[in-house]
N, C-alpha and C positions, 0 to 999 in steps of 0.2 A: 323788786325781786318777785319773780315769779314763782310761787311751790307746783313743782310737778310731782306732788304725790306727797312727798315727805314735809309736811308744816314744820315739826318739829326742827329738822335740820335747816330749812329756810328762816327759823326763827335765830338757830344758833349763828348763820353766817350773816344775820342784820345787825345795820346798826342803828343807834337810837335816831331818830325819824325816820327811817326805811318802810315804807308801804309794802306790804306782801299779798298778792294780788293771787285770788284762789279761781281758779274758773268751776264753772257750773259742772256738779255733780257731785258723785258717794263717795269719802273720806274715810275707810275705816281705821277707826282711832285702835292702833295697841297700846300704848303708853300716853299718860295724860300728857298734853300740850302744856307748856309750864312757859311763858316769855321770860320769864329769868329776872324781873327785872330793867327788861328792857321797852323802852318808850316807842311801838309799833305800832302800826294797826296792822291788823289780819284783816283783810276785805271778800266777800265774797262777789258774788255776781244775783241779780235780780232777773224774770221773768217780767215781759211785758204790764202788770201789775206792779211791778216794785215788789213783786214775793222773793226774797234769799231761794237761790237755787245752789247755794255751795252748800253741802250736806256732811255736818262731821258727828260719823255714828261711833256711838259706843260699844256697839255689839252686844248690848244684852238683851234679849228679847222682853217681850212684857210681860211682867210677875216675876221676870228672872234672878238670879241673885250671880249671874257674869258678867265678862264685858270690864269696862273700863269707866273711872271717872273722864272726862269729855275735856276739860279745863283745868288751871290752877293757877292762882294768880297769890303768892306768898313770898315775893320779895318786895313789899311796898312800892306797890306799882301806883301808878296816879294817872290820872286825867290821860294825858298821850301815851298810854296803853289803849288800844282802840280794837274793841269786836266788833263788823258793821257785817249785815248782809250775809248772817249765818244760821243756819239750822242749826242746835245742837240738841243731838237726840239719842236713847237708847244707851246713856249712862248710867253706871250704875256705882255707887261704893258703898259699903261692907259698913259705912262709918257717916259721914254728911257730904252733901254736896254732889251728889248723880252726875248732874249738869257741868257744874262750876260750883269748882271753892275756892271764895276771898278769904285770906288772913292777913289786917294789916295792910291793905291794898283796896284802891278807890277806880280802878279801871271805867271805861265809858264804854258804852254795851247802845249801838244803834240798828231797827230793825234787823232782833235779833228774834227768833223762835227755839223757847227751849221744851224740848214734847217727849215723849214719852222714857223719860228720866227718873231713877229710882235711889234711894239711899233706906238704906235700915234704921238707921236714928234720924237725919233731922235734913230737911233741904234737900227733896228730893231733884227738883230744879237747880236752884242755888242757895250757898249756904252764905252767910255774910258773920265774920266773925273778929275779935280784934279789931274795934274801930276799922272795920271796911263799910266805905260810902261809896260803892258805886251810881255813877248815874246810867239811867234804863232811859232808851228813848226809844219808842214806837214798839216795845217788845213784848211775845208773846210764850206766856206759860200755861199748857193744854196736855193733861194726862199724865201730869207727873204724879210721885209715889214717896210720902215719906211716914215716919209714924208723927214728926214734927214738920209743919210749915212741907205739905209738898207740893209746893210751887216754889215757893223763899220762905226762911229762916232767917232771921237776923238776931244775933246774941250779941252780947258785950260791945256795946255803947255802938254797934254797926246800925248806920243813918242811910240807906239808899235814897236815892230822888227816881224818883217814876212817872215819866210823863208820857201822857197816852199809852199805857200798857195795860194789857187783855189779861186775865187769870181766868180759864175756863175747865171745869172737870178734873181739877188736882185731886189729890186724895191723901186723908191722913188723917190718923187718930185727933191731934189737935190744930186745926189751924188747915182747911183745908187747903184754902189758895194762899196765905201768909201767915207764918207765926213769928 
């Protein structure tokens, strides 16, 4: 499945293994992207380096308090829920999770960059909450914003695995690049 524009409606007409193949460039996110539930990968596109050039912004500038959380993964999603080859940036929620919020939900996240992403309480980047154990492979959190954990957040028994992932320049009262 291809999204030409709309993620959100490509994610509603997949079905569980369906690859959704994002071509390079800016995504402005109105409404969080939510899979439902459903066992996808979202793929982007890389730059002769392997850099993600698929770009899904949130709209809210930096310091902002607009925009849009970026992600949502709250139907106990697992392992073949797949983000690979994505930017997620310029999120923002009023509450946790800027970036991306797990509830209950263990998704796989491969070179992924989450940058300049804000929340008012907790995970300005990602928040991980309800036994959510995502695993992080090759990903990158740079200039996120939370008063908690703003880069990640992990509460209530939530266990990420993170191999080879960058925490640079986050910001937050506690916990600058992880609480």
């Amino acid at each position: 499945v291809l999204a030409n524009g709309d993620i959100q409606t490509a994610i509603d007409a997949a079905s569980n293994g369906d690859i959704i193949q994002l071509a390079a460039g800016t995504y402005n996110i109105t409404t969080t992207i939510d899979p439902a539930g459903k066992q996808v990968t979202i793929i982007g596109t890389v730059d002769g380096n392997g850099d993600p050039t698929s770009i899904l912004d949130g709209g809210n500038p930096v310091g902002g308090t607009s925009g849009v959380r970026v992600l949502i993964c709250q139907n106990s999603e697992t392992s073949a829920t797949v983000f690979e080859n994505l930017v997620i940036q310029n999120g923002y929620s009023s509450s946790d999770g800027g970036g991306m919020y797990n509830t209950s939900s263990s998704p796989t996240l491969t070179n992924c960059t989450f940058t300049s992403n804000s929340a008012s309480a907790s995970g300005g980047g990602m928040r991980n909450v309800s036994s959510s154990s995502p695993t992080l492979t090759n990903c990158t959190f740079t200039d996120n914003l939370a008063a908690y954990g703003g880069g990640m957040r992990n509460v209530s028994s939530s266990s990420p695995t993170l191999t080879d992932c960058t925490f640079t320049s986050n910001s937050a009262t506690y916990g600058g690049g992880m609480y």
